[in-house]
Structures are given as C-alpha cells and as structure tokens.
N, C-alpha and C positions, 0 to 999 in steps of 0.2 A: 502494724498490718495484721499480723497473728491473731492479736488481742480481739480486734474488728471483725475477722473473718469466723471467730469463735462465739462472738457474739451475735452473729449476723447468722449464724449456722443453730445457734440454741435458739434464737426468734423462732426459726423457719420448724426446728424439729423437736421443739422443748414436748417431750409427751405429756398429755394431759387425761385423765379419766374419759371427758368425752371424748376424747380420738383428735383433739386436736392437731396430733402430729401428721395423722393423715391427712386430715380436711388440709391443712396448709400446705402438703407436699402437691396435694391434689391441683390445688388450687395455683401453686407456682408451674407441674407441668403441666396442664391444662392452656394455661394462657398461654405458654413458652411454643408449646404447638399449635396450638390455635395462629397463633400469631404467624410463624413459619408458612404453615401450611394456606390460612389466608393470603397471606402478600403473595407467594409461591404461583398460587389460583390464577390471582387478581393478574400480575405483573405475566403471566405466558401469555391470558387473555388479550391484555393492554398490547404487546407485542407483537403479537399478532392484528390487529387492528392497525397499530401503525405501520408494519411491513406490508400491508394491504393497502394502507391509503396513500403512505409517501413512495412505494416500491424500492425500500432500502430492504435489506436482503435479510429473512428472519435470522440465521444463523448469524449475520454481524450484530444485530439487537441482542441475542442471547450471548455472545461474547462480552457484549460493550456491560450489559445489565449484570455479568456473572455474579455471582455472590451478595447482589445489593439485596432481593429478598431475604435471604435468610437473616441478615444485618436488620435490617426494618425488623421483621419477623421477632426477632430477640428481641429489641426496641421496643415493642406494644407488648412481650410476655413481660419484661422488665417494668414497666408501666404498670400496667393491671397490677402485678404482684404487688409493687408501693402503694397502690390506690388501696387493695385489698385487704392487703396482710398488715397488723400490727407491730409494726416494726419500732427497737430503742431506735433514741438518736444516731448513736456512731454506726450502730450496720446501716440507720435509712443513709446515712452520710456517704459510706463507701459505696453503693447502690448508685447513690444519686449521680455521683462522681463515675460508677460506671458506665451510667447512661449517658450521661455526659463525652465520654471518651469514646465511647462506641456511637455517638452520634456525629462525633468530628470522622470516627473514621468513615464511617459511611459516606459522609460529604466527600472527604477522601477520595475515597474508590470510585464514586461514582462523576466527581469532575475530572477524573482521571481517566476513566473508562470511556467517556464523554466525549473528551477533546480529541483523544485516539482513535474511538471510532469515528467520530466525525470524518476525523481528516483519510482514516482508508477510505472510508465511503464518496468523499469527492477525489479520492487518487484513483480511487480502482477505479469509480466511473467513467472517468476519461481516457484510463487505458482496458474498457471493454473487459474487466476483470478487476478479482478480489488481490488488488497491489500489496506487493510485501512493502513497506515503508517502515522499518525500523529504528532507523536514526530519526524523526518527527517524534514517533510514538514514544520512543525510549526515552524523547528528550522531556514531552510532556508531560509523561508521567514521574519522571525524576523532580522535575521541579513542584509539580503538584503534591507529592509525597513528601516530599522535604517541608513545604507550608504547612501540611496537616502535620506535620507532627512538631514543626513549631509551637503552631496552636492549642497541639494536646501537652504540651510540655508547660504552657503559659497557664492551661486550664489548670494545670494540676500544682498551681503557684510556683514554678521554676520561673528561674527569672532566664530570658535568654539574650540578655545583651551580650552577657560575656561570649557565651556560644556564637552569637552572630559574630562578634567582632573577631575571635577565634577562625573562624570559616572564612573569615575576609582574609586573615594575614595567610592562612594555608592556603587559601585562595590561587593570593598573589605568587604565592611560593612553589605551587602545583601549577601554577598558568609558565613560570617562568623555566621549569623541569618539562611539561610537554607539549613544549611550543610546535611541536611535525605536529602531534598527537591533535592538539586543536585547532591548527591549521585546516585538518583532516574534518574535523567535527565542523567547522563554522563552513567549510568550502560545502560540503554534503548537503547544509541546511540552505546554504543561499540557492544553489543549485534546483534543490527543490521546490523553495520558497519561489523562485523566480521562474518555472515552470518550463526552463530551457530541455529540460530533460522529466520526461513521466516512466514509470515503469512499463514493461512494452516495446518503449520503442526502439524503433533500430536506429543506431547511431553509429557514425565512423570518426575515429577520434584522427588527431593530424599525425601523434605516433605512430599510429598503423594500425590500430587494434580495431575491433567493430565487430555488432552483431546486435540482439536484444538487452538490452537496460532487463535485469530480474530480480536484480536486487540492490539498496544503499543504504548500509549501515555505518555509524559515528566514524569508520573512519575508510571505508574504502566503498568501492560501486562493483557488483558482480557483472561481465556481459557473457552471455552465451553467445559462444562466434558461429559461424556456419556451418563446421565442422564438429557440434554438439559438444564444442569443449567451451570450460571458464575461465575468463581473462578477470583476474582481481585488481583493479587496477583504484590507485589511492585517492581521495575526493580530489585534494589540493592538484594532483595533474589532471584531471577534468580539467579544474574549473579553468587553469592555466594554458591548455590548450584550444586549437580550433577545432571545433566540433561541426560534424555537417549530421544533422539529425534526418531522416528519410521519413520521419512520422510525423512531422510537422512543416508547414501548417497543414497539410493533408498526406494520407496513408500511400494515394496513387502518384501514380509517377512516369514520366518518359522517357523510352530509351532510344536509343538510336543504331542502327548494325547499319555497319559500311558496306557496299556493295560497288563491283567493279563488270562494266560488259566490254566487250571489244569494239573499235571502230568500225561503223559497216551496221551495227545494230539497230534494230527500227527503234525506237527510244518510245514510242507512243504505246506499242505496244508491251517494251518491259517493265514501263509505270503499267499498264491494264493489270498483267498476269501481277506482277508483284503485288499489288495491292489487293487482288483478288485472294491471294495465296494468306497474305498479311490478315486479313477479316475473317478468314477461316480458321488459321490460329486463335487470336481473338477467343472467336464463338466457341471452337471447339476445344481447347484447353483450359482446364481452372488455373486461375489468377491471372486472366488475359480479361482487360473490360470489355465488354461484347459491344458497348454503344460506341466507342472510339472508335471514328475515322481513323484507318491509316492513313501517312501521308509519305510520298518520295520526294526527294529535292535534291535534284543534280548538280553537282557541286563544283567538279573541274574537271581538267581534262589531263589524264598521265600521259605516263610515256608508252603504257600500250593498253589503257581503259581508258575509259568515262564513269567519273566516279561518283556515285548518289549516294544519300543513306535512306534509310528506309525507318520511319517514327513509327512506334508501338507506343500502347498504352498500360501496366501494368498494376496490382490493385497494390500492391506491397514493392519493394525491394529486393525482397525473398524470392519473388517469381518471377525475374528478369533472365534467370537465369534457362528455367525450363521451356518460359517462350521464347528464348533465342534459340536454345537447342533445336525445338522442332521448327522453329522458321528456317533455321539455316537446313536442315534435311529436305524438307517440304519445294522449296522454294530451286534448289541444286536438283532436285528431280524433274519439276514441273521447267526448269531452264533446258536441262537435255532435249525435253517432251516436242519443246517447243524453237530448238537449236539455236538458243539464246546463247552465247559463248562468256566464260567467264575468265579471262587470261591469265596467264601465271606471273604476278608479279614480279619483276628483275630488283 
C-alpha cells in the first residue's frame, strides 16, 4: 500500500521543466471542487423543489441527503482526475479501487439516510410533528451499514463467508446472553410496526402509568405524565400490557360529570340551564369543541337526588380536566342564581 501510494503521489507531483507538477495539482484540485461544489449547488436546488412539490419538510431532506454531495462531489473529481491525468498501472489500480469503495459508501449512506428519513417523515406526519423514532431508525441503518461494508470488504477481494458464519455463531451466542435486551428491541419494533402506539399520543398503560408517547428507543418508550415528569417504562411491558390509547382512532373525546338535584326540582328546567351553561364552556374555553351538543341524561334516583350526567365534548384528553374545572364553578353559580339545590350526599 506504501509502495502504491508513493507511486500514485510521483504520477500526481513528479516535477517537470514545463510545470507539469502544477498543471496536474491543478488539474486534480480543480475537478475535486468543482465536483463538490457542483452536486452541493445542484442537490440544495433539487431539495428544494421536492420540499416544495411533496411538502416533506426542507430540513428533514438536508438531514436525510447530509453528506451524500460531498461523497458524489469526490466521485466526479476522482473521475475527471483518471480521465485526465496520466496515471501507471498500480496508482490508476488503487484510484480505481478507491472509487470503487467510495461509491459503495455512498450507496451506503444514502439508502441509509433514505429508509430513516422515510419512516420519520410518515411517523411524524401522523403525530402532527417531526417524531423521535429511534429504535426504526437505529435499526435501519445498522443493518444497511453492516451490507455496505460487506460489499466493500467483497469489493476489495476478502472473502466473507467465514466473517458471515462468525456473526452467525456470535449471533446465536449474543441472542442467548440478552434475551430481556431483545425482548425490549423486537417488543418496540412490533409496537411501532403495528401502529398501536405513534409518537404524541396519550396513552394510559393497565399498570398506571400514562401521559404523551415522546420517545421509543431499542429498548425502552419515554412517556411524559401530566405532571411534566418521565415514566421510562420497558418495550416488552407495553407490549404485554393493556393499553387504552386517547389518540386513536380520534384525538377528541367524551366526558361525563355526574351531577345530583334535590327532589321537588323542575327537571326541565335544570336540563335548560345545564346545557346552556355546558355550550358556554364549550365556546368559551380552549380545548372545549364549540360544535358539540351537550347532552344530560338522568339516570336514577338516590336517596336524597336525582342523579344525571352531563356529556361534554373535548379536543384531547389533556383538556378534560380544565373544562370540568370551569363547568363545575360556572354551573354551582348559575344553580344558586336560579335556586336549583344540590344535596349533600350521605
């Protein structure tokens, strides 16, 4: 390799009377930027035009593209330069062989970059945001990395059977040491594979836990509870548990508040006021749907009320909580107003 790289350095810089040393340096940077700085041009343009036409987000395109210019870019200065320059056999050999390796990586990176961005681009769409999806990503590109350099190890005459069958028996040997470990890993992928959970959404697990899905990585799911703290909780008890998800199949949702009047009460009139008080809510609080009917439904009879509930509509989960607050204030006002009596339960 020494030998090669010293021969392939005397082509490039061997000085000559007429200035050959320059004309060839010239000539090798010249392309090597040219090249760069072409695809560089070319690839913000193209990116732009397709953030424009598909509405995929420029910034995820510049992620997923990172590095593949300047890779090309080398690519066509390494070209020109062979086309160009006078080069012996063994440096054009190692040349050749580099453009070679630098064109598997690029394949590389860029079905790498590809499959990754792909799949944030249909995750995050669905949860109305740019989704962390780290265990997909992590996993695509691991396996996509591991074939490119198979391939670059075959290009460069290694043989890789023994290395394949090597990988197998460690394989097996590594499957059977972290069994929790990829319990964790396959639970996480089915998980998202099978679309039961997106990032975003609010979900309440059967142990107790619940809040916003923000993150699933190889072996555990982040949720942020209500109280702005993180519940780390492991793929494999997800998947094993019941899950009641609040974000599917739709974000809104109905609640119910129990309400009690005394006997003797007009009933006609505490569905009027109720519902009237109920649509004012609604309208006048965010995360209250303003088109939803409320509705009352009188339900039994105690031992010192009549006992209804009273159906709200709310856009999330999350906001059940502030329209019950001001219902129940609003509604205990507007009862006194109207000397609607609400008994004390025994």
């Amino acid at each position: 390799m020494l030998e090669t790289l010293t021969q392939l350095l005397t082509a490039i810089g061997n000085p000559i009377q007429n200035g050959g040393f320059k004309t060839h340096l010239i000539v090798f940077l010249i392309s090597l930027a040219l090249g760069i700085v072409i695809l560089r041009v070319v690839f913000s343009k193209l990116l732009k035009i397709i953030a424009r036409k598909t509405k995929i987000s420029h910034s995820l395109l510049q992620q997923t593209f990172k590095g593949i210019p300047t890779l090309l870019g080398i690519l066509i200065g390494l070209y020109a330069v062979m086309e160009i320059l006078t080069i012996p056999p063994h440096p054009l050999l190692f040349l050749q062989r580099l453009f070679h390796a630098i064109v598997i990586l690029s394949l590389t990176l860029m079905v790498a970059h590809l499959g990754s961005g792909y799949l944030k681009h249909k995750l995050g769409k669905t949860s109305e945001n740019l989704a962390s999806t780290s265990i997909l990503a992590t996993a695509i590109d691991l396996t996509v990395y591991a074939i490119g350099i198979l391939i670059l190890l075959e290009s460069f005459g290694v043989s890789i059977s023994p290395l394949i069958t090597a990988l197998g028996v460690g394989g097996l040997a590594t499957a059977l040491a972290l069994q929790d470990t990829l319990a964790n890993l396959f639970s996480g992928i089915n998980i998202l594979v099978s679309k039961q959970i997106k990032m975003g959404d609010f979900v309440k697990l059967s142990t107790g836990e619940e809040g916003h899905v923000v993150d699933m990585n190889w072996r555990n799911t982040t949720i942020r509870t209500p109280t702005e703290n993180m519940a780390v909780v492991p793929n494999k008890q997800i998947a094993s548990s019941i899950i009641t998800n609040y974000a599917q199949p739709y974000a809104e949702c109905s609640i119910s508040i129990p309400i009690g009047v005394s006997y003797g009460s007009d009933l006609n009139l505490v569905e009027k006021v109720t519902v009237e008080i109920a649509k004012r809510v609604l309208q006048e609080i965010d995360g209250g749907v303003k088109t939803f009917e409320p509705l009352v439904r009188y339900g039994s009879f105690a031992g010192s009320s009549i006992n209804f509930n009273v159906i709200l509509r709310v856009k999330t989960v999350t906001d059940q909580q502030l329209i019950c607050h001001e219902f129940i204030k609003r509604i205990y006002e507007r009862y006194q107003q109207e000397g609607i009596i609400i008994p004390i339960q025994k």
